[in-house]
C-alpha positions, 0 to 999 in steps of 0.5 A: 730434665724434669723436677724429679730429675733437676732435684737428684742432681742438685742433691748430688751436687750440693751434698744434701738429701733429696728431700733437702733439695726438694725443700730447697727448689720449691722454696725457691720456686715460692720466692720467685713467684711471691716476688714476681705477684708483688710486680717487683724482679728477681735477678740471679747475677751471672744466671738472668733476671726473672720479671713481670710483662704487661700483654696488650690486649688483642685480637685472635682467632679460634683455630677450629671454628675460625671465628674472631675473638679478644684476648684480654691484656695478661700480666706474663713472665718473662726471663732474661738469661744473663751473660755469664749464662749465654756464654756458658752454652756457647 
């Protein structure tokens, strides 16, 4: 499923236009992303929490050359899926 895709049907299912739901997903997409910048968490009780990771530094390897190289440490985010969401695929 694509944004297009994900859009239709939450406009579908929530009785509201595609522009109306479109508005809706990217505000939501902005809120998770402000929140996470900020360091702080974004948990959706029954559907996981969203959070920030530090990386560690490391070290790689260039596939095409095979040459040694240093990842810098990142800030990554990660996501925990919920139970009422695992045990909705199971």
């Amino acid at each position: 499923m694509n944004k297009t895709e994900l859009i239709d049907q939450i406009a579908d299912e929530s009785d509201v236009s595609k522009a109306a739901a479109g508005r809706a997903l990217d505000a939501m997409i902005s809120a998770v992303t402000q929140t996470l910048s900020k360091g702080d968490q974004v948990t959706l009780v029954g559907f996981g929490t969203f959070s920030v990771r530090d990386r560690a530094a490391r070290t790689g390897r260039n596939p095409k050359t095979g040459e040694t190289i240093q990842i810098k440490a990142a800030k990554v985010p990660t996501f925990k899926a919920g139970k009422a969401f695992k045990d909705a695929l199971n």
